[in-house]
C-alpha positions in Angstrom: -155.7 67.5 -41.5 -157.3 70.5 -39.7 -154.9 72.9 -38.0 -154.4 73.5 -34.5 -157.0 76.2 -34.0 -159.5 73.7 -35.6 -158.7 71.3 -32.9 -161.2 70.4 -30.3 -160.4 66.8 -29.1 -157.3 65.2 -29.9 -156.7 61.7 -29.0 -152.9 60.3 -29.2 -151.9 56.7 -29.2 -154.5 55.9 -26.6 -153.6 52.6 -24.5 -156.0 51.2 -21.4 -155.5 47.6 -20.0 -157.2 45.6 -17.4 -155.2 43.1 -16.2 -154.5 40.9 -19.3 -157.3 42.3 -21.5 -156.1 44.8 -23.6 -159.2 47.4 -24.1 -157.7 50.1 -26.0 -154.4 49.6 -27.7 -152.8 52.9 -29.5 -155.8 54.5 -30.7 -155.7 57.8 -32.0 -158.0 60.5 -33.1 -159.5 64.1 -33.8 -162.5 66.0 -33.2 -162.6 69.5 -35.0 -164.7 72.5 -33.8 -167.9 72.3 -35.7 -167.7 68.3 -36.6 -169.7 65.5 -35.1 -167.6 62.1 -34.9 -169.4 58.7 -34.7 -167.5 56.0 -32.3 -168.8 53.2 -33.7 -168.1 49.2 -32.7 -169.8 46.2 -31.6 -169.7 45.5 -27.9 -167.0 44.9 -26.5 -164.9 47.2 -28.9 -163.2 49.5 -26.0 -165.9 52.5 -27.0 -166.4 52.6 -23.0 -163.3 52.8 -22.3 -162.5 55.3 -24.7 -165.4 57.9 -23.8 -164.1 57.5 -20.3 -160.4 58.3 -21.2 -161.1 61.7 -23.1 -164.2 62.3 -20.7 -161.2 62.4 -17.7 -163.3 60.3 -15.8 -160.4 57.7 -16.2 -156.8 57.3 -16.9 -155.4 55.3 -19.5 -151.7 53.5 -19.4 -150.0 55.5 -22.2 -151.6 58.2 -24.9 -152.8 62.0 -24.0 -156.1 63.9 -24.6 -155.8 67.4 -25.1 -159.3 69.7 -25.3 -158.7 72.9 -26.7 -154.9 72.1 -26.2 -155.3 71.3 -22.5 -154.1 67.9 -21.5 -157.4 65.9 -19.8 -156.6 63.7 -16.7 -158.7 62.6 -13.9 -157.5 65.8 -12.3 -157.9 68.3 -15.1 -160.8 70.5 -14.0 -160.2 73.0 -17.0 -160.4 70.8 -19.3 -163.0 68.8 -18.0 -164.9 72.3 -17.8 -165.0 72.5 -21.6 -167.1 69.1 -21.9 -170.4 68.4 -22.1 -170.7 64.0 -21.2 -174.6 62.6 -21.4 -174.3 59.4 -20.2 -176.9 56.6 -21.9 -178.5 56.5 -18.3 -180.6 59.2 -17.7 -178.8 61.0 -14.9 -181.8 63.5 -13.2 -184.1 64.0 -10.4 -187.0 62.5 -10.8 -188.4 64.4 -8.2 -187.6 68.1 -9.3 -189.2 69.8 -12.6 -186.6 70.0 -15.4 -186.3 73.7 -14.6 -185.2 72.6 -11.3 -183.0 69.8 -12.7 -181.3 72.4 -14.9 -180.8 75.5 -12.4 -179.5 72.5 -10.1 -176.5 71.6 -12.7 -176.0 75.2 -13.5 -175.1 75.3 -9.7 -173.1 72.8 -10.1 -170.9 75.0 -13.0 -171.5 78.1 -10.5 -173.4 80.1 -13.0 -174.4 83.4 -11.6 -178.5 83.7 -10.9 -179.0 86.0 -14.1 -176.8 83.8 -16.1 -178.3 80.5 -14.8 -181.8 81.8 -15.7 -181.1 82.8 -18.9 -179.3 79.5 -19.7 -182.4 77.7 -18.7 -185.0 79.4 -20.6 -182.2 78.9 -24.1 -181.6 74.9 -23.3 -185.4 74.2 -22.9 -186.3 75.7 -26.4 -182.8 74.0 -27.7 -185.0 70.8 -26.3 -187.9 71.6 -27.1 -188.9 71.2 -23.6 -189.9 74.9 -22.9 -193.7 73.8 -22.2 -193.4 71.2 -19.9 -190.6 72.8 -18.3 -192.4 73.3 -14.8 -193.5 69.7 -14.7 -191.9 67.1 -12.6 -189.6 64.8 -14.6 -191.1 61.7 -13.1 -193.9 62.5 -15.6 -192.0 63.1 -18.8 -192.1 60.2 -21.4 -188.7 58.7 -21.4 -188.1 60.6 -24.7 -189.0 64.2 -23.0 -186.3 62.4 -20.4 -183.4 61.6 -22.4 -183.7 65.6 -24.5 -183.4 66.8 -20.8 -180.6 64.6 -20.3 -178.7 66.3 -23.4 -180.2 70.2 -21.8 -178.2 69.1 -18.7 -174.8 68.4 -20.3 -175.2 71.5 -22.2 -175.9 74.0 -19.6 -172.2 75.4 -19.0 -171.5 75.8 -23.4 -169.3 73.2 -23.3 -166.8 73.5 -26.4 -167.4 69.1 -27.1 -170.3 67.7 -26.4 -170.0 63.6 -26.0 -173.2 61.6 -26.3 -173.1 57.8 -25.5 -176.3 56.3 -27.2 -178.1 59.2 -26.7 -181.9 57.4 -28.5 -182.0 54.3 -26.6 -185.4 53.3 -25.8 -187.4 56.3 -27.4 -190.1 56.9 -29.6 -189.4 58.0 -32.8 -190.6 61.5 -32.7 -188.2 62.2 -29.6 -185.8 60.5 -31.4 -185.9 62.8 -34.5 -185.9 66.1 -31.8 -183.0 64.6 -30.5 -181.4 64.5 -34.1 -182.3 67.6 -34.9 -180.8 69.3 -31.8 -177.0 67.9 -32.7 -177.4 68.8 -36.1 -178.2 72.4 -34.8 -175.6 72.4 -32.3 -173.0 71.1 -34.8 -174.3 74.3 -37.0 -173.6 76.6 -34.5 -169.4 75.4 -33.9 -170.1 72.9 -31.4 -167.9 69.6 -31.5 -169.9 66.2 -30.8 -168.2 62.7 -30.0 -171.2 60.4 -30.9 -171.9 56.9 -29.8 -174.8 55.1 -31.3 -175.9 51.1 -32.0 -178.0 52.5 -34.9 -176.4 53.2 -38.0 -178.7 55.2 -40.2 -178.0 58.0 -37.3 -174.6 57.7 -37.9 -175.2 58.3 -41.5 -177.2 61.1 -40.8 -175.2 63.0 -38.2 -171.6 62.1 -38.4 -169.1 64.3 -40.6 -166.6 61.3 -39.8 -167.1 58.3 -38.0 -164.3 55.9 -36.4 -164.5 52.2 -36.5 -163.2 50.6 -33.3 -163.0 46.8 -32.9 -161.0 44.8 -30.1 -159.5 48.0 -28.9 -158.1 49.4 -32.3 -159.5 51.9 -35.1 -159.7 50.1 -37.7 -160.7 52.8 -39.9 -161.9 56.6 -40.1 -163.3 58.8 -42.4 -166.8 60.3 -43.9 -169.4 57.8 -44.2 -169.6 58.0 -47.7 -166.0 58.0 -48.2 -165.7 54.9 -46.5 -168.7 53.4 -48.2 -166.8 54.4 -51.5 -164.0 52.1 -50.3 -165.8 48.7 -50.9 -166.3 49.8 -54.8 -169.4 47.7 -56.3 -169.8 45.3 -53.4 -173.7 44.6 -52.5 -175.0 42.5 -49.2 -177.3 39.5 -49.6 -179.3 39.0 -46.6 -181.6 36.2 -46.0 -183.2 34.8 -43.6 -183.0 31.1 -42.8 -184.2 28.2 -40.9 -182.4 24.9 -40.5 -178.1 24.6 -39.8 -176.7 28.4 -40.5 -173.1 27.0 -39.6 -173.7 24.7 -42.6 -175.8 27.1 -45.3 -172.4 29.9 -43.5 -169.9 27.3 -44.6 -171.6 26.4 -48.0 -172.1 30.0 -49.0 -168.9 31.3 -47.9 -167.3 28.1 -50.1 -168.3 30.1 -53.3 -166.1 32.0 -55.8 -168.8 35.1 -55.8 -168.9 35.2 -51.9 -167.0 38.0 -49.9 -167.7 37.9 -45.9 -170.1 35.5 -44.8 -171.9 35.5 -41.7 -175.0 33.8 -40.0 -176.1 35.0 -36.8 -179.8 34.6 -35.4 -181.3 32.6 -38.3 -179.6 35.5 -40.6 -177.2 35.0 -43.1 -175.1 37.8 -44.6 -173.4 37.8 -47.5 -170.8 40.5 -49.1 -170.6 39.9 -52.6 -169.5 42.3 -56.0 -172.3 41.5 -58.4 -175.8 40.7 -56.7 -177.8 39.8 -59.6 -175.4 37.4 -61.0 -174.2 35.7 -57.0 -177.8 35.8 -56.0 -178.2 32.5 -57.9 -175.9 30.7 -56.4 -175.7 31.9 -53.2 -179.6 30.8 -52.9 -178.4 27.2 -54.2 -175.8 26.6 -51.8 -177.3 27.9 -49.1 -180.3 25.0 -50.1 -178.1 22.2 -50.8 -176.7 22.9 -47.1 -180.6 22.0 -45.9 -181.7 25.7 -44.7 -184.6 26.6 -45.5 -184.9 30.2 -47.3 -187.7 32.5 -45.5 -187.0 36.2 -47.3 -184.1 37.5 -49.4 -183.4 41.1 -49.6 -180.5 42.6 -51.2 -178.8 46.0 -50.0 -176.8 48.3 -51.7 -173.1 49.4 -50.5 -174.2 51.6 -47.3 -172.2 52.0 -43.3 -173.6 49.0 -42.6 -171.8 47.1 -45.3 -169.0 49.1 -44.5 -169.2 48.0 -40.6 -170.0 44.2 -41.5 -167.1 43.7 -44.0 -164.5 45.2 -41.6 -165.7 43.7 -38.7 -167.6 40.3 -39.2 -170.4 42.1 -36.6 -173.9 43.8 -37.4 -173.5 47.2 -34.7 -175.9 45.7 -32.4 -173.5 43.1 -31.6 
């Protein structure tokens, strides 16, 4: 447990309803200076609501967020200060260049003119955007748009930077600039709530990620660690054609079988010993009537970790 100083974002028995659905019920967590967190869940989880609650934007029924050890409300303009929130819609002017965009949000933070310029020029290169910086956004790729999205949430040094999905959509070498920015902002002290549908990010950026499903963190902790959790257990996935509720129901019948799922002609299985369940899993999934297409077997990895506690792949 960090101390207090170590603190950025601390999250205390966080509760959010909406009529009868309860979105977020009692979930706590922290965010140290320095550390990137992964919010990870299917859809549907409360993840939304969450980044919404410590974001300020809204107010949940019970719980308190504290950033830097100011409490964040709706009305909490200090501590909304200290954040930096890049929404998975690109939020910018088409219109204007993305100097223009970026002295235009540093107004918005009332930056001086000296400082404004100066913090320009820095969150370009941080982008990687320095060259195309006098071009009009409406003819960036919409990878150039999404690192510009980031540029704009960091204009004001915010102390926690929260990125929702933050490599939807782009190509793969804006998506690896985008990468390599958190990991450098993380370097230099910066905290970084990150949301993401793609796990091998998570494994790459995240000092801890949280596991949130139908409102409650189900669990917390370094990837590996958590990994580490499931001991030995592999995943069998195959792909199938014919009745998956059957060849699910067959499979999961066995003695070697963990978890089973089938979802889009995919069936997963969580089992101890691949070599020796593989067998037996490809029999019963047979005998059911589905036809087998391609097997591959994964070692223990976030994913695994994600599908046993859950019964979801992150996409869903």
């Amino acid at each position: 447990m960090a101390t207090d100083g170590d603190v950025m974002l601390r999250c205390t028995d966080l509760r959010k309803s909406y009529g009868p659905l309860l979105a977020v019920d009692g979930v706590s967590f922290e965010i140290r200076t320095g550390e990137t967190y992964g919010l990870l869940g299917p859809n549907g989880a409360g993840k939304t609501t969450l980044i919404s609650m410590v974001a300020g934007v809204l107010e949940g029924d019970d719980g308190a967020v504290a950033l830097d050890g100011l409490r964040m409300d709706p009305s909490a303009l200090d501590a909304k200060a200290l954040i930096g929130y890049v929404p998975q819609d690109v939020a910018l002017y088409p219109d204007l260049t993305a100097r223009e965009n970026l002295r235009f949000f540093a107004s918005l933070y009332k930056l001086g003119r000296q400082e404004a310029r100066a913090r320009v020029a820095e969150v370009l290169d941080v982008v990687g955007l320095s060259e195309r910086a006098d071009d009009q956004v409406k003819t960036y790729s919409g990878g150039m748009k999404r690192r510009l999205n980031i540029g704009a949430g960091l204009i004001h040094r915010p102390r926690l930077l929260i990125l929702d999905e933050p490599t939807v959509g782009v190509d793969p070498q804006s998506r690896n600039a985008i990468l390599a920015s958190i990991e450098a902002l993380s370097a230099e002290g910066m905290a970084v709530l990150y949301t993401t549908h793609y796990m091998e990010e998570a494994e790459r950026l995240c000092d801890r990620v949280g596991i949130v499903d139908l409102g409650h963190l189900i669990a917390e902790g370094p990837p590996r660690a958590l990994t580490a959790e499931l001991g030995q257990a592999e995943h069998i996935v195959m792909a199938v054609e014919g009745d998956l509720a059957a060849a699910v129901a067959a499979v999961d019948a066995l003695a070697v079988a963990g978890r089973t799922t089938g979802d889009a002609g995919v069936l997963d299985v969580l089992v101890t010993d691949a070599e020796s369940a593989l067998p037996l899993v490809m029999e019963a999934a047979t005998s059911s009537g589905a036809a087998i297409r391609s097997v591959n077997v994964q070692e223990p990895d976030l994913e695994v970790v994600f599908l046993h506690l859950t019964g979801k792949r992150l996409r869903d």
